[in-house]
Wavefront OBJ file of the C-alpha trace (Angstrom):
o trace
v 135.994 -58.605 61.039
v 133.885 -56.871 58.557
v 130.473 -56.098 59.751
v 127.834 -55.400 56.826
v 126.102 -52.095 57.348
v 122.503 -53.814 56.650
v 122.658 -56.183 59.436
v 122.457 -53.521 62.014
v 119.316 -51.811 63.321
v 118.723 -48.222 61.631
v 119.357 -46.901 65.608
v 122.430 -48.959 66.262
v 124.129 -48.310 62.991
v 123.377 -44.561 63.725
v 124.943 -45.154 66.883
v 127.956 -46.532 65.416
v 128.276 -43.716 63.029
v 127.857 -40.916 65.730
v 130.749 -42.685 68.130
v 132.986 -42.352 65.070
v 132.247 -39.312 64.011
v 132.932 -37.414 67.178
v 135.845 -40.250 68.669
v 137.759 -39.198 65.028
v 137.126 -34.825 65.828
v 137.445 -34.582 62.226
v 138.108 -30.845 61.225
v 135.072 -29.377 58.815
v 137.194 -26.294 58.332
v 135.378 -23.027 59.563
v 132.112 -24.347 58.060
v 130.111 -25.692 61.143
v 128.754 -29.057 59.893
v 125.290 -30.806 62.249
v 125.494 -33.869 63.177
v 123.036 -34.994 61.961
v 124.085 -33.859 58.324
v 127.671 -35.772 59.292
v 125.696 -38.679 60.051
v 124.074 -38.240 56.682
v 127.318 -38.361 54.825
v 128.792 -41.787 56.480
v 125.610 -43.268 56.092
v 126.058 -42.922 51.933
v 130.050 -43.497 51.945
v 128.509 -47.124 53.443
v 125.808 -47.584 50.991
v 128.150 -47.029 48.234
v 130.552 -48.761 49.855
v 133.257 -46.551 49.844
v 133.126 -46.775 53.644
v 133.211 -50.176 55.750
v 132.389 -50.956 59.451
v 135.621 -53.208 61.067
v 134.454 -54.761 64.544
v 137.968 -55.369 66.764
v 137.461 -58.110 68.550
v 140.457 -57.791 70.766
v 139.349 -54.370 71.992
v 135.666 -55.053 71.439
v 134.983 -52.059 69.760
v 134.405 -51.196 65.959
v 135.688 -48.534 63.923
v 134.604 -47.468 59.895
v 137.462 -47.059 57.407
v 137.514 -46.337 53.503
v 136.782 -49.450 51.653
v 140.385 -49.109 49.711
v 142.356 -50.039 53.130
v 143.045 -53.455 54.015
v 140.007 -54.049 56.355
v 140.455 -57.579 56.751
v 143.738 -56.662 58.985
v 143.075 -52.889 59.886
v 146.601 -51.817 61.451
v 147.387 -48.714 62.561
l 1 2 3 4 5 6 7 8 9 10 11 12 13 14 15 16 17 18 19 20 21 22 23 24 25 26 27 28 29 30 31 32 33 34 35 36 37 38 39 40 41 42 43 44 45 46 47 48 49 50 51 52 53 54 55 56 57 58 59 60 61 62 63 64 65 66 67 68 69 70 71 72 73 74 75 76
């Protein structure tokens, strides 16, 4: 299930962003990125919705993806 970015609270949606962002580890190469500039970054891949936030209702968790995947049925 899609959940739109606008619904959420500005403190839950930046909660949702930070559990992604360290639950994926993604590599920044050798450059040492803040989290707060990581946050940053998600935050505008949502507002131009290149980005989308998928709530899992079987695990009862959520996730972001790009916009180009199938998020009606995630997969693996």
């Amino acid at each position: 299930m899609l959940i739109p970015h606008q619904m959420l609270s500005p403190a839950a949606l930046d909660g949702v962003i930070e559990a992604f962002i360290t639950r994926e580890g993604t590599d920044y190469g050798t450059e040492d990125i803040p989290l707060a500039t990581k946050v940053w970054q998600v935050r505008q891949q949502l507002e131009a919705g290149t980005a989308v936030i998928v709530y899992d209702q079987e695990t009862q968790s959520c996730t972001m993806q790009p916009r180009h995947r199938d998020a009606a049925h995630p997969g693996p």
